[in-house]
ZAKOLLO-832502 format. One record per atom (N, C-alpha, C): y, z, x. Coordinates in steps of 0.1 Angstrom, whole numbers, padded with zeros to 4 digits, always signed. Atoms other than C-alpha are relative to their C-alpha. Layout:
# residues N
YZX/...
***
This chain:
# residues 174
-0004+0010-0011/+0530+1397+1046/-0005+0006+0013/+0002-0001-0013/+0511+1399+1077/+0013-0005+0012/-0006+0003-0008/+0540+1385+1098/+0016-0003-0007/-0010+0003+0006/+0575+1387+1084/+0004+0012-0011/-0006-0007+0006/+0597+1403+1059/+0004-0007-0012/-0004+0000+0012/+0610+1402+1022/+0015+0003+0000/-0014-0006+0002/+0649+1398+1014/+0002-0005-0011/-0004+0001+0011/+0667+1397+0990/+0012-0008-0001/-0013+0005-0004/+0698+1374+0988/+0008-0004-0013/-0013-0002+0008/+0729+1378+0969/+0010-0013-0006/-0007+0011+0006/+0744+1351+0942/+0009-0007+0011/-0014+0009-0009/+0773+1344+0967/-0006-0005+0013/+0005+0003-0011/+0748+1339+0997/-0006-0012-0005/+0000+0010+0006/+0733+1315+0975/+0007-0013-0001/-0012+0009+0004/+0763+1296+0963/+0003-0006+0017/-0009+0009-0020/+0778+1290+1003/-0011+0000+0013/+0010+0007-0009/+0745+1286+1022/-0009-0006-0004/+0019+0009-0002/+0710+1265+1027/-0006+0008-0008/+0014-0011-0001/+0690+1296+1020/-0009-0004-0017/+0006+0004+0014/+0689+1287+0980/-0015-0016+0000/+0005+0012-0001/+0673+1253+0993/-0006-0001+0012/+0010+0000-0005/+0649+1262+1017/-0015+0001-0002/+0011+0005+0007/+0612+1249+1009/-0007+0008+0015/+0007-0001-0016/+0597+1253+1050/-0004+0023+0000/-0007-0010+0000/+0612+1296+1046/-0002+0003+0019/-0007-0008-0012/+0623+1294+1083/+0014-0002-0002/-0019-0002-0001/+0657+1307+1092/-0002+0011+0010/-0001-0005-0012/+0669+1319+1122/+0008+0014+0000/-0001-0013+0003/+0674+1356+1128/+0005+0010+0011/-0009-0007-0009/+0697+1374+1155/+0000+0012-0003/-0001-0013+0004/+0692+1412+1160/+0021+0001+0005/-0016-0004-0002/+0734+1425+1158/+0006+0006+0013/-0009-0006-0012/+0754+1437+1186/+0001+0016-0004/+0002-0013-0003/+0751+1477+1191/+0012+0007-0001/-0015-0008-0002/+0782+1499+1191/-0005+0004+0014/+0000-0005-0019/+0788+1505+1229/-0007-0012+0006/+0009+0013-0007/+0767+1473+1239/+0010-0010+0008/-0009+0008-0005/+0783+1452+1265/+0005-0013-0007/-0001+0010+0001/+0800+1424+1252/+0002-0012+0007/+0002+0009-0007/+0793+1391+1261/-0002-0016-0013/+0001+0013+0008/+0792+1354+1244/+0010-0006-0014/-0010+0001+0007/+0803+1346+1215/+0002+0008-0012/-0009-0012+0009/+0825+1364+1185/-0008-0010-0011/+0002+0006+0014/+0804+1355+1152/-0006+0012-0007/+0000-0009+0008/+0794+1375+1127/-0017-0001-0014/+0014+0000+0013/+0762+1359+1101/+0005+0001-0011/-0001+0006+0011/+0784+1351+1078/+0005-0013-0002/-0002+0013+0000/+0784+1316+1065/+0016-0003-0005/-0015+0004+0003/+0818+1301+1064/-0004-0015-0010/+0003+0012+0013/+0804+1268+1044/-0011-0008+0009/+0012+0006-0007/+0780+1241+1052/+0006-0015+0006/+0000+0014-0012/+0777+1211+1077/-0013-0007-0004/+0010+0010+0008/+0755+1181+1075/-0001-0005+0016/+0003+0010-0008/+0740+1169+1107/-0002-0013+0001/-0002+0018-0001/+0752+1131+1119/-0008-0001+0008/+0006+0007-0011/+0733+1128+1150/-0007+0008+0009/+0001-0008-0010/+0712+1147+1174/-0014-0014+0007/+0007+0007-0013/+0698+1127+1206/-0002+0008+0014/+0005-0009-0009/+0682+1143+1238/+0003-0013+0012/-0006+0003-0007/+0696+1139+1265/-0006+0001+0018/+0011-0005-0012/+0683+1146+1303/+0000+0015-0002/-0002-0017+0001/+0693+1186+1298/+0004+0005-0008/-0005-0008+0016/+0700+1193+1264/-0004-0011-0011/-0003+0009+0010/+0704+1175+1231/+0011+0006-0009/-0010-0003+0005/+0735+1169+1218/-0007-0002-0019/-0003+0001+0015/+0740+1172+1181/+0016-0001-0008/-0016+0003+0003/+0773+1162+1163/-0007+0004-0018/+0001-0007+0014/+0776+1179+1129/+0015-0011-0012/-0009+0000+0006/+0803+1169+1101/+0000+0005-0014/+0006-0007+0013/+0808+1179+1065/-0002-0011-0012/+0005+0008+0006/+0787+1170+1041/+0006-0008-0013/-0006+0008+0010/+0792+1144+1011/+0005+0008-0007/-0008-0005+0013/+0816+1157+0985/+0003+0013+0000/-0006-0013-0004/+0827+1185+1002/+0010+0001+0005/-0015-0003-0006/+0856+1179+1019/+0009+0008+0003/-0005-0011+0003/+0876+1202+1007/+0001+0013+0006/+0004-0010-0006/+0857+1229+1013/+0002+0000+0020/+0002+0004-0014/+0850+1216+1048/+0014+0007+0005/-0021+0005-0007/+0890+1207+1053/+0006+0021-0001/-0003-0014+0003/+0898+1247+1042/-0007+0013+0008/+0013-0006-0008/+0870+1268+1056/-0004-0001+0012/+0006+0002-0011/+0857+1254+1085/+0008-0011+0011/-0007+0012-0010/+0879+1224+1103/+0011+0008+0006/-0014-0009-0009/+0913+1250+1110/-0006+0006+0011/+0009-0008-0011/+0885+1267+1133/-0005-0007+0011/+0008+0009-0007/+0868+1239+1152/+0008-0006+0014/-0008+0005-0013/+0881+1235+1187/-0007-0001+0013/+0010-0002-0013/+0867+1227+1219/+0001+0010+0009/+0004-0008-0005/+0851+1247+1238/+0001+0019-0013/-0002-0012+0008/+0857+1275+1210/-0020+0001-0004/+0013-0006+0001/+0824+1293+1197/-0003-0005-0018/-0001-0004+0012/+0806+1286+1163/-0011-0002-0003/+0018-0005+0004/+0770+1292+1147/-0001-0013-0013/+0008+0011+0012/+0747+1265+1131/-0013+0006-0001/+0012-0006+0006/+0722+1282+1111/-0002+0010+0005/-0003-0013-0012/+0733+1314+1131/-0006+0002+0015/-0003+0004-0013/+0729+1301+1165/+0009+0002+0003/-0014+0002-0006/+0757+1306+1185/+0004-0009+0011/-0004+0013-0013/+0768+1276+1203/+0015-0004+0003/-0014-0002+0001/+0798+1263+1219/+0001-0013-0001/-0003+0018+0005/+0816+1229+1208/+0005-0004+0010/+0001+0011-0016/+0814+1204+1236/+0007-0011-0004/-0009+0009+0007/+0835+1183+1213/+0000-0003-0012/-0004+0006+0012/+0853+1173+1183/+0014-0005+0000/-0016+0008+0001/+0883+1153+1168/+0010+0011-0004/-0015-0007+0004/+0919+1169+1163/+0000+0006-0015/+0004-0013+0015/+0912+1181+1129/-0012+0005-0005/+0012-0011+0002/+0879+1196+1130/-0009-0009-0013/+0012+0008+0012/+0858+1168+1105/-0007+0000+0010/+0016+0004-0009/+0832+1163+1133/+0002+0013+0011/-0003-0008-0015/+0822+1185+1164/-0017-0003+0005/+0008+0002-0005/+0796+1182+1187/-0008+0010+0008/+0005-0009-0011/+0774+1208+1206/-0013-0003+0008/+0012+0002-0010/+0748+1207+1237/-0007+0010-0003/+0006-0010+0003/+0720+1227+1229/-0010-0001+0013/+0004+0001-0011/+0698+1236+1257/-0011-0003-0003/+0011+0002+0006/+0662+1229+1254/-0009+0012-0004/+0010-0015+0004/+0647+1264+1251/+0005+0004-0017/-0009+0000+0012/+0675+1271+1220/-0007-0011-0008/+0003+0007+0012/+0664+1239+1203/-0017+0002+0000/+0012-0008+0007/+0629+1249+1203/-0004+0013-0002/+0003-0013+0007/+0629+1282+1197/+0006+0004-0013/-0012-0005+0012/+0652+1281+1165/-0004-0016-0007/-0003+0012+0010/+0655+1258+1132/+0003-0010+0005/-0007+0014-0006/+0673+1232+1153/-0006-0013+0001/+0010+0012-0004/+0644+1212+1160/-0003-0011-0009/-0001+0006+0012/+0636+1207+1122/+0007-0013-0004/-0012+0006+0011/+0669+1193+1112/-0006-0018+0005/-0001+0014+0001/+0670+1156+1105/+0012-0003-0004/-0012+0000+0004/+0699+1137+1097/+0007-0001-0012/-0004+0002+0018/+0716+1142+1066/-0004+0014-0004/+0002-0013+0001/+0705+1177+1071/+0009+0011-0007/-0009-0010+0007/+0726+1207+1052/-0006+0010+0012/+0000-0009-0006/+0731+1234+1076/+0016+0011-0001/-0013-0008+0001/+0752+1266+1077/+0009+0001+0011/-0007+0001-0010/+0781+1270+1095/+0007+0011+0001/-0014-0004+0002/+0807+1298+1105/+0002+0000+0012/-0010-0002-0007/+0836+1300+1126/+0000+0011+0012/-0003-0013-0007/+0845+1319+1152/+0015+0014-0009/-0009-0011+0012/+0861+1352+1134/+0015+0002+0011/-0014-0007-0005/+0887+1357+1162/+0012-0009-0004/-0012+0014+0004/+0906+1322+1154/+0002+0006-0011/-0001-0004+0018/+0902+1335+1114/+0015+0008+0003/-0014-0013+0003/+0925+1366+1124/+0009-0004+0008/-0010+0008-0001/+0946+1344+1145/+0006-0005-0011/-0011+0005+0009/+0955+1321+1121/+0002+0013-0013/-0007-0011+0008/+0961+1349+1096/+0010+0006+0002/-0009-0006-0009/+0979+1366+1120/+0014-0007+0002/-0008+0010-0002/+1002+1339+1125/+0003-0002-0016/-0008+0005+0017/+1006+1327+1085/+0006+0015-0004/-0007-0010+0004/+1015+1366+1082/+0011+0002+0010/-0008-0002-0011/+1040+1363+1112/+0012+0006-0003/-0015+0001+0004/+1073+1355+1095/+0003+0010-0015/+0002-0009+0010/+1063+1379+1064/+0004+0013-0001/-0002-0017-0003/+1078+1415+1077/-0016+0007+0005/+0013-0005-0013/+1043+1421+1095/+0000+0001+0013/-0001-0005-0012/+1052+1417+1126/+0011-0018+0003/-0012+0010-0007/+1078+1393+1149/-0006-0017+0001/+0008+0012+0000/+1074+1355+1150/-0008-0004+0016/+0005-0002-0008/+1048+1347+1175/+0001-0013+0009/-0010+0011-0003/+1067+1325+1201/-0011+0000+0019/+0003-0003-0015/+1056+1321+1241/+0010+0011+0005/-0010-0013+0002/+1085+1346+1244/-0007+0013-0001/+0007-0016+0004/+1069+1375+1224/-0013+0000+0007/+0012+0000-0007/+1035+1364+1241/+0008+0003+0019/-0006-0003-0015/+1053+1367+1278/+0001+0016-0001/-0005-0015+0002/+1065+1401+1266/-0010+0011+0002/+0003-0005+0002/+1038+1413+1257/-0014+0002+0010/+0007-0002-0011/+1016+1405+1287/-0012-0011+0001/+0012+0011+0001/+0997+1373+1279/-0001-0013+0004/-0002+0013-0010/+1011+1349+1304/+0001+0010+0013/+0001-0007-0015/+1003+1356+1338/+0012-0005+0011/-0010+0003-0002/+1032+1351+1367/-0009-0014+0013/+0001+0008-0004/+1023+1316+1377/-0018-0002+0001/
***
């Protein structure tokens, strides 16, 4: 290969992303965050939380929005995996992009993000059409929230109330 690399990917990478059903072989490629490196943007990680199906992307005067949802006969999965996560303005990666949700509904079946125009041509984005399979994951910090919280009342630690958050220094005074 004059231009590129060889990987290798792992039955379970298979099973919960695109990558098995890639014909084109682009896929978008993020070098990792550094130990000691300033942090900045968003908390994701490159691993697929399950797949999304783009409903709609239209251009706009300064971006083009895209509204994602999940695809046919997954629900499930969707409803489990990826909708407890989906909040506005929260952070979350399509095809390992990291973008932020500029909208979705109250239980996380749809979301919407503004992509800028350099982002959607420099990356997969451009490709997709609608009805598209794309991967998705979450933001990891919500994960260990709600974990954190379903383990609250378990002898892990106190229930987590505005109270224990006052306490403990995560309301400011006014």
């Amino acid at each position: 290969l004059s231009q590129g690399f060889v990987a290798i990917a792992s039955p379970e990478t298979l099973r919960r992303s695109t990558l098995g059903q890639i014909t084109d072989g682009t896929v978008n490629l993020e070098t990792s965050l550094r130990a000691g490196s300033k942090l900045g943007g968003h908390f994701v990680t490159g691993h697929v939380d399950g797949l999304g199906c783009l409903q709609e992307s239209k251009a706009t005067a300064s971006a083009w929005e895209m509204t994602f949802i999940s695809p046919a006969g997954s629900s499930s999965q969707w409803d489990r995996q990826i909708a407890p996560y989906i909040v506005p303005k929260g952070s979350i990666a399509v095809n390992g992009i990291s973008l932020t949700v500029a909208e979705c509904d109250d239980d996380g079946k749809w979301f919407k993000v503004a992509v800028i125009p350099h982002s959607y041509q420099e990356t997969n984005l451009h490709n997709l059409k609608p009805e598209t399979l794309v991967n998705i994951e979450t933001d990891i910090l919500g994960k260990y929230v709600a974990k954190f919280m379903r383990l609250g009342g378990n002898g892990y630690q106190e229930e987590i109330t505005p109270e224990f958050l006052a306490e403990h220094g995560f309301f400011g005074n006014g």
